[in-house]
N, C-alpha and C positions, 0 to 999 in steps of 0.2 A: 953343750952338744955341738959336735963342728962337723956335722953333716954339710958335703957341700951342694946336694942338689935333694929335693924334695918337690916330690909333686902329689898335688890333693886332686881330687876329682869332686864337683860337687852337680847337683842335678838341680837349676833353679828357673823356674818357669817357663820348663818346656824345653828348655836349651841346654844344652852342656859345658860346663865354665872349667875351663884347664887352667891352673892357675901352678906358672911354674918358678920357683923360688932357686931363685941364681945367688950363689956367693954363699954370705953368713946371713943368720936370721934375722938379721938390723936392717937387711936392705928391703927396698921396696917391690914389693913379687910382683913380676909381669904377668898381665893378665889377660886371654884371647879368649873370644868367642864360638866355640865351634859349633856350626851350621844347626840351628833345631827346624822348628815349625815357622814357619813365616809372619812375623808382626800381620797381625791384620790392619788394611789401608783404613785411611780416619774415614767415615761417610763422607760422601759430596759434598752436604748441609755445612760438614763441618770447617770445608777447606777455603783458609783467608786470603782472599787474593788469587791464590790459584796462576800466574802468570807461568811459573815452569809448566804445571799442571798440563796448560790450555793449548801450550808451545806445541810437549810433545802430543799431545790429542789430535794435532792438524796433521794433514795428510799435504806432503806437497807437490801436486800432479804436475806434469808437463807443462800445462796451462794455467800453471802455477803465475799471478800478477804479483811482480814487486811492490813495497809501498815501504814509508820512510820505515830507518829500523831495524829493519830487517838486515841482518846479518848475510854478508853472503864471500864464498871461500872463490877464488877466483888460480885458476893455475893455469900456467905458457909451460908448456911443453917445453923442458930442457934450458928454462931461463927463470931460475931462482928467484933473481932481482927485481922480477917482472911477477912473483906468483904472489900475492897476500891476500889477508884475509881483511873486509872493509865491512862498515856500517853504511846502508844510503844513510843519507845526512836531512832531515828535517827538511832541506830543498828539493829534496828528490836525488839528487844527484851523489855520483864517488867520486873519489881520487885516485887515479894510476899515474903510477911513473910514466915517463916519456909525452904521454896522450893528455893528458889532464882531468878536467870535469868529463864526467859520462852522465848522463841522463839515464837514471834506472828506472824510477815510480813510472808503472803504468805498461810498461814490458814482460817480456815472460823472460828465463835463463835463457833460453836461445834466441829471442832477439838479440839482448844484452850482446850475449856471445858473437853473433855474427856483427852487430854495431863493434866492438871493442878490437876485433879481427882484422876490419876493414880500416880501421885507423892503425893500428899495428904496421900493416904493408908498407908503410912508409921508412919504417923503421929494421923492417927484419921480413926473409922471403918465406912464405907461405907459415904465418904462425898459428898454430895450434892451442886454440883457450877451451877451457872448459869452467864452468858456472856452475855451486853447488849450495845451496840455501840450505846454508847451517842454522839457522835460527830465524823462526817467523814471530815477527815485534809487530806488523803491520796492520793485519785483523782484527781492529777497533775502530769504531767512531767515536762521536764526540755529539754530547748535546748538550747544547747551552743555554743560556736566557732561561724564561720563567717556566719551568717544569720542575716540580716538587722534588726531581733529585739529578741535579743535572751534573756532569760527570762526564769518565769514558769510560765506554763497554768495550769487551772482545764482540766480536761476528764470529761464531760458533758455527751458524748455516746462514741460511740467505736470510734478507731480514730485510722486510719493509719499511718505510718513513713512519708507517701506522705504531708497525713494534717497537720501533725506537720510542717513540713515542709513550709508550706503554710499561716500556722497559725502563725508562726514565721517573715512571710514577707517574705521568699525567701531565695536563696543563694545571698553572695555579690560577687564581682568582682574575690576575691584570694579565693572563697572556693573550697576545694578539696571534689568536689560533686562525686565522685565516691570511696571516703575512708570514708564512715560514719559509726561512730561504734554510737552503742547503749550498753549502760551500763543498766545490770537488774540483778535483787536481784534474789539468788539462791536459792533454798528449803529450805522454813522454814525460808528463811533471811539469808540464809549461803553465805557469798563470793556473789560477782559481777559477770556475767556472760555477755560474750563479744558477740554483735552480730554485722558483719560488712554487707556492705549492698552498692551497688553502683547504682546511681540514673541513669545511661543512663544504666545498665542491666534492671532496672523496667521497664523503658519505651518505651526505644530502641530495647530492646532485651527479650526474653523470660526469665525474672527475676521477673516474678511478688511475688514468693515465698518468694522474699528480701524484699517487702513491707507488714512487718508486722503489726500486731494490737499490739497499747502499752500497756503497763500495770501501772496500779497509780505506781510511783517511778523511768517508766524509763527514763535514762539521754543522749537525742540522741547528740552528739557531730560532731560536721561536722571540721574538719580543715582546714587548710589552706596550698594552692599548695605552697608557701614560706617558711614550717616550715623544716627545718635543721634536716633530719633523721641522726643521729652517728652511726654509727658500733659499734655493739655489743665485748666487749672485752673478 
């Protein structure tokens, strides 16, 4: 048979399978999908990891705070060499031609923007940037030492020291729940900035002030009543 084109129609789970055979019957028929009913998305329960998922779920307002990670699309008006696209870097900070480190963590795009402009000047008359957070990697913390599943989370909404806390599974046996420091990034990404915080003042006592709201990058650390404090020499 030296038919040279032959097309089937078939109808298989909802969708319609075009399957159109090029050349002679030896070859391997191309096969497209055309449009049916839409796969239904897996349950919540079901999704591992979820990191694209969680990306696009965020919303990223005006008042949008940078934090490491986070992807952001950076363009100079009419100057190419000058436009790219950067990661902040784990220190807080990017890299641009001419200008060099920029301190991002802890700013919004229009900071950013009018910091990056104002360095600019030096180089070029009245430059025009604009700031676009293509990807949010930042809204997570981090909780360490003895809690039964320590780990990093996303910040899906606002989240107290207590949720984290909860969110992590609990204290274990040997934590030292009334020495809990929280490690957060300082103005503009400068330096670590120590907050300690004791869980029977929150609860027990009039310390609710110690159960703060986190911020994407903070690192709550809980220790343990076992760890061997040395004297300072």
């Amino acid at each position: 048979m030296n038919a040279k084109v032959l097309f089937g129609v078939m109808m298989l789970a909802g969708s319609c399978v075009t399957v159109a055979f090029a050349g002679q019957f030896d070859q391997v028929p191309k096969v497209s999908l055309v449009a049916g009913a839409p796969a239904a998305a897996p349950p919540s329960g079901m999704r591992h990891g979820g990191d694209g998922a969680e990306k696009s779920s965020l919303t990223v307002t005006p008042d949008y705070i940078m934090g490491p990670e986070d992807v952001l699309e950076i363009t100079v008006w009419k100057n190419a060499d000058l436009s790219k696209q950067v990661q902040v870097r784990p220190d807080g900070r990017i890299s641009l031609p001419l200008i060099g480190d920029v301190s991002a963590v802890g700013r919004t795009a229009a900071q950013l923007t009018e910091e990056i402009s104002a360095r600019l000047k030096s180089y070029m008359e009245n430059p025009t940037v604009s700031i676009l957070v293509r990807e949010v990697n930042s809204y997570q913390i981090y909780v360490l030492g003895e809690v039964n599943a320590p780990g990093k989370y996303p910040l899906k909404s606002k989240t107290t020291l207590l949720q984290a806390i909860t969110i992590a599974h609990g204290f274990t046996q040997v934590a030292a729940r009334n020495k809990i420091v929280v490690f957060r990034f300082g103005k503009d990404g400068e330096g670590l900035n120590k907050i300690k915080a004791s869980y029977d003042d929150i609860v027990l006592r009039d310390g609710s002030d110690q159960n703060i709201e986190l911020k994407p990058g903070d690192q709550i650390v809980v220790p343990s009543e076992t760890m061997v404090v040395l004297p300072s020499r």
